[in-house]
C-alpha positions in Angstrom: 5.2 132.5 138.9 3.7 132.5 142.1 -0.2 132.7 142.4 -1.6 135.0 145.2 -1.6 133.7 148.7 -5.6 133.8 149.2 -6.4 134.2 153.5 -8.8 131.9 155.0 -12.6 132.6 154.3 -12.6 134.0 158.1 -10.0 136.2 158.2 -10.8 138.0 154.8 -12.2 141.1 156.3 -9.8 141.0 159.0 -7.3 140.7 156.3 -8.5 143.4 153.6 -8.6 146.0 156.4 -5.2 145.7 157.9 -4.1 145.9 154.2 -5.8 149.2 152.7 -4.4 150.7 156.4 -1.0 149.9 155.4 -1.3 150.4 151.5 -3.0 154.2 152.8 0.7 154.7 154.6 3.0 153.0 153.0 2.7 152.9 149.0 5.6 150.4 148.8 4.2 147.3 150.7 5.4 143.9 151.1 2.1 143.0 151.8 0.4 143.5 148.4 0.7 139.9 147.4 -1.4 139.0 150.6 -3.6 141.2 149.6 -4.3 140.1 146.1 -8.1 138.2 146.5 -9.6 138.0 143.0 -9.5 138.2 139.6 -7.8 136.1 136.5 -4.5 136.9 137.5 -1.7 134.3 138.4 0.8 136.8 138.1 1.9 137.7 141.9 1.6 141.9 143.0 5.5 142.7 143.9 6.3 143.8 147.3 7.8 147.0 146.0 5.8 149.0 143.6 9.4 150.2 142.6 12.4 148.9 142.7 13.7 152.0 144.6 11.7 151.3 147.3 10.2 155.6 146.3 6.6 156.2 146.3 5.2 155.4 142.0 3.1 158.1 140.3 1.3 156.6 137.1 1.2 158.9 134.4 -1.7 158.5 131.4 -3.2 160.1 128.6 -6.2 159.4 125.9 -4.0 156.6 124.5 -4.0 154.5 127.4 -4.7 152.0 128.3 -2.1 150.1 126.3 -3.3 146.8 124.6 -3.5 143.5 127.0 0.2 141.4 127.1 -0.2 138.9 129.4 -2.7 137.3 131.9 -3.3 140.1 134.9 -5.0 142.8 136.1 -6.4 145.4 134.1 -8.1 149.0 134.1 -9.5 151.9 132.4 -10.4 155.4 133.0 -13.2 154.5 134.4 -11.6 152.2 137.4 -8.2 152.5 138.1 -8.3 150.2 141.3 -5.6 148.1 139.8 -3.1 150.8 139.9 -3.8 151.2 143.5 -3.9 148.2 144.8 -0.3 147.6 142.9 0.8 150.5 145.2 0.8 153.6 143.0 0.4 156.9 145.3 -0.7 159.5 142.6 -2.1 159.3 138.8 -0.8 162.3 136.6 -3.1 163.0 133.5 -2.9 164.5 130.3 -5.2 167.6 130.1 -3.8 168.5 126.5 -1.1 169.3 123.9 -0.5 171.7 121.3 -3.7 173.3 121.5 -6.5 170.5 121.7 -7.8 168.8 124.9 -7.2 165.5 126.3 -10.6 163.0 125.8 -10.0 161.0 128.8 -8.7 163.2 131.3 -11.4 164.1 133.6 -12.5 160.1 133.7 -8.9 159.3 134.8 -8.4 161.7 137.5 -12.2 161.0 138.9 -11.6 157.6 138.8 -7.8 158.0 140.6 -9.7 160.2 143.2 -12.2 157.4 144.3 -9.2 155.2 144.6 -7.2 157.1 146.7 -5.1 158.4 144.9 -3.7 162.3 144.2 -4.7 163.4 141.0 -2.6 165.8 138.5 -2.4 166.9 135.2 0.1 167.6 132.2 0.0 169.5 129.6 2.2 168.9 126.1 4.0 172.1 125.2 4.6 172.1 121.5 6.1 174.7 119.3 3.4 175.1 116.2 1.3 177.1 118.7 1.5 180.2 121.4 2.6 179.4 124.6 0.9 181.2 126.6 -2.5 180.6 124.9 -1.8 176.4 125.6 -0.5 177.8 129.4 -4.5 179.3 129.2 -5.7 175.9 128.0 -4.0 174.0 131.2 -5.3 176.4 133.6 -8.6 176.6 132.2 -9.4 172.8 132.4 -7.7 172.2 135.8 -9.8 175.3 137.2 -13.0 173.3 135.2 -11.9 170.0 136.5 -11.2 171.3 140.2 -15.1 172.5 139.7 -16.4 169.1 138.4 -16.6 167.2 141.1 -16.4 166.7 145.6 -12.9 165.4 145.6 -10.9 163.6 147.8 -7.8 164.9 147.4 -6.3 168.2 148.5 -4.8 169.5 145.3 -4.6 169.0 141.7 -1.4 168.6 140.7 0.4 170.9 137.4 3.0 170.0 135.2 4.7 171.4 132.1 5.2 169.0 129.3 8.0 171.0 127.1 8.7 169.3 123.9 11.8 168.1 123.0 12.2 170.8 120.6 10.7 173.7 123.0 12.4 177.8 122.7 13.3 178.7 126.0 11.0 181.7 125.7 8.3 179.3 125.2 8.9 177.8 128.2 9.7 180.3 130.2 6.3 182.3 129.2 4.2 179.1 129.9 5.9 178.7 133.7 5.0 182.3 134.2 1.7 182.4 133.1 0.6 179.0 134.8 2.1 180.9 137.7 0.5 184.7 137.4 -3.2 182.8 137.1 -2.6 180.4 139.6 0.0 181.2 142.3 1.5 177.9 141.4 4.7 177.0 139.5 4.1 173.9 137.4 6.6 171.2 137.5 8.8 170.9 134.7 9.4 167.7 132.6 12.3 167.3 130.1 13.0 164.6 128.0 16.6 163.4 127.7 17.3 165.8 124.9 20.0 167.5 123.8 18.1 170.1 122.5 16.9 171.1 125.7 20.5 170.0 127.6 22.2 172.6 125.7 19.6 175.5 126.0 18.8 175.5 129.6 22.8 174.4 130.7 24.3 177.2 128.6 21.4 180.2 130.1 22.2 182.7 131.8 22.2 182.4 136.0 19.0 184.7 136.5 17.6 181.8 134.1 18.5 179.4 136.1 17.4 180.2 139.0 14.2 181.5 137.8 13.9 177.5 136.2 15.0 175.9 139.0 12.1 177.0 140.8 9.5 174.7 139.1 10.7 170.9 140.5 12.4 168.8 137.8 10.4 165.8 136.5 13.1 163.8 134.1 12.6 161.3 131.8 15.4 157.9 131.9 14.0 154.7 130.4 17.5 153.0 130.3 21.3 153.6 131.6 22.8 153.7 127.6 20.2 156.1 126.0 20.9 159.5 125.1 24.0 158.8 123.6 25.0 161.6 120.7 27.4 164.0 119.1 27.7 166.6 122.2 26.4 164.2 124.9 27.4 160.6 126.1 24.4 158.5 128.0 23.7 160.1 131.2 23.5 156.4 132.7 21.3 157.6 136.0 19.3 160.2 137.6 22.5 162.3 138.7 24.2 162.1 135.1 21.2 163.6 133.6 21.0 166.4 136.5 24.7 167.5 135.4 24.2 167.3 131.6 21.1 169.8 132.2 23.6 171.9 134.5 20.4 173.8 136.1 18.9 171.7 139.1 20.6 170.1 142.2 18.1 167.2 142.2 15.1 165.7 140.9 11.6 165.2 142.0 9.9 162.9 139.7 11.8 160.3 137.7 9.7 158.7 134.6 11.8 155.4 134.5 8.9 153.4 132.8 7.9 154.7 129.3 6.3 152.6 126.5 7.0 153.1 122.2 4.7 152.2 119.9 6.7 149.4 117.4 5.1 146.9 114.6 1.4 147.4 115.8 2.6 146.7 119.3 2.6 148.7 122.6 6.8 147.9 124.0 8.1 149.0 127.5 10.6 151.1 127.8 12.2 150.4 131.2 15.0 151.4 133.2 17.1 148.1 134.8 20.6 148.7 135.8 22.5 149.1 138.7 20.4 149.4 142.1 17.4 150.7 139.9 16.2 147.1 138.6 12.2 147.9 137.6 10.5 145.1 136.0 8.9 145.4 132.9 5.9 145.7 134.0 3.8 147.3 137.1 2.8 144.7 139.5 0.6 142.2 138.0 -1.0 144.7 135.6 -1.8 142.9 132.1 -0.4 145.6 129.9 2.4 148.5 130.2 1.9 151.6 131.4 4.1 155.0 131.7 5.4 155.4 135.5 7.7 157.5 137.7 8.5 157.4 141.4 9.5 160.6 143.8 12.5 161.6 145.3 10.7 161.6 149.1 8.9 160.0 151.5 5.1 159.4 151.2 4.9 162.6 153.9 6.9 164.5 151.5 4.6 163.9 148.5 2.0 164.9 150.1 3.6 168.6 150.9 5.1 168.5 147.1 1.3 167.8 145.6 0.0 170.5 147.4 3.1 173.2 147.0 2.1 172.4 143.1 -1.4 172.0 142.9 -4.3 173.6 142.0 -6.4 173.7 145.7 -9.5 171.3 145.0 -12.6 172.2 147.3 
């Protein structure tokens, strides 16, 4: 592969300037290559920090990072500066699941603020406890977290994590109590589950409409998955919107997901079609769990706030 083209000594400055400008308004550069200076990596930053040319929102939780692959960049939750400079616009967190709090949540989202980045959270719905006391638990630590620090960004971005197995109830009663303490309706991300594809397609229309309020964040690591007894593989975004039967469109597609297999972090991601995502994020050294949204840069911005927590 292609090393980094590396400007003259005297037009460095010049150089790194006229590059954070355009990475600041356009996520999706063709100039990140340029504007690779340093480091062990010979593998080249892409022009496109998705294939769909859509702005890339990293998400993370305590068990990243993943384990080094391959020569690169790396990062932590300390310094997430690779992420950035590889052209991701927002960093998503864990804050928790099933009742017990994220470890490395706070680090992550202080360390996506310095690097420019909006900050959000998620927070794992899960069945074995009350819904509305984990809907507490997310609220509690973004209202902690939006205390914690000066931040950069407007808003803290919430998000429903609802198990693949989740009761409708359930997540109903967490939407409407992130909403009655907040003002804000978290967004809501599904997994490509039957499950879930059968119990909010065959609710009732005031269910509906009352779901399709919180913007849908789906989950599509490959064109042939989700193939079973009631459901063929949805192939694409829009095949997964009408096997759920409840939103018109999407906002966040998760398209890069990683499974743990023999000791061994593997990627999980989507490459078919016009969607062809590599393997891996830029010239990051390990995988990582990604999404892009359905907008322009000027639209994410409106979204994150619409769905986030105000930060002073």
């Amino acid at each position: 592969m292609k090393r980094p083209i590396r400007p003259a000594p005297d037009a460095s400055l010049t150089l790194s300037v006229f590059c954070m400008k355009r990475l600041l308004l356009f996520p999706l550069v063709l100039l990140l290559a340029q504007c690779s200076t340093g480091g062990s990596a010979p593998v080249t930053t892409t022009a496109a920090a998705s294939a769909s040319g859509l702005p890339t929102i990293i998400n993370v939780s305590a068990y990243d990072p993943k384990e080094r692959q391959r020569e690169g960049h790396g990062f932590s939750e300390h310094n997430v500066t690779a992420l950035r400079t590889n052209g991701a616009s927002g960093l998503i967190a864990r804050a928790g699941k099933g009742g017990n709090l994220d470890t490395k949540c706070a680090n992550f989202l202080a360390s996506a603020d310095k690097a420019g980045m909006l900050p959000g959270v998620y927070y794992r719905l899960q069945n074995h406890v009350d819904a509305v006391a984990q809907a507490d638990q997310l609220v509690n630590r973004a209202q902690a977290l939006a205390r914690s620090r000066n931040w950069n960004a407007p808003a803290l971005l919430l998000c429903g994590d609802y198990d693949a197995n989740s009761r409708l109830s359930d997540i109903l009663r967490f939407m409407d109590r992130v909403e009655s303490r907040t003002g804000i309706v978290p967004v809501a991300y599904l997994e490509n589950s039957q499950h879930l594809k059968l119990l909010l397609g065959n609710a009732d229309a005031a269910t509906k409409a009352k779901l399709r309020r919180a913007p849908y964040w789906l989950a599509l690591y490959a064109h042939d998955s989700g193939a079973g007894p009631v459901f063929p593989a949805p192939g694409h975004p829009q095949g997964l919107l009408d096997q759920y039967r409840v939103w018109p469109n999407w906002t966040l597609w998760q398209y890069g997901g990683v499974d743990w297999e023999g000791g061994r972090s593997r990627p999980k991601v989507y490459s078919h079609s016009r969607y062809r995502f590599s393997p891996f994020f830029g010239n990051l050294d390990r995988p990582i769990e990604r999404n892009v949204f359905n907008g322009s840069p000027a639209a994410l911005q409106s979204f994150w706030q619409r769905h986030g927590l105000k930060l002073p």
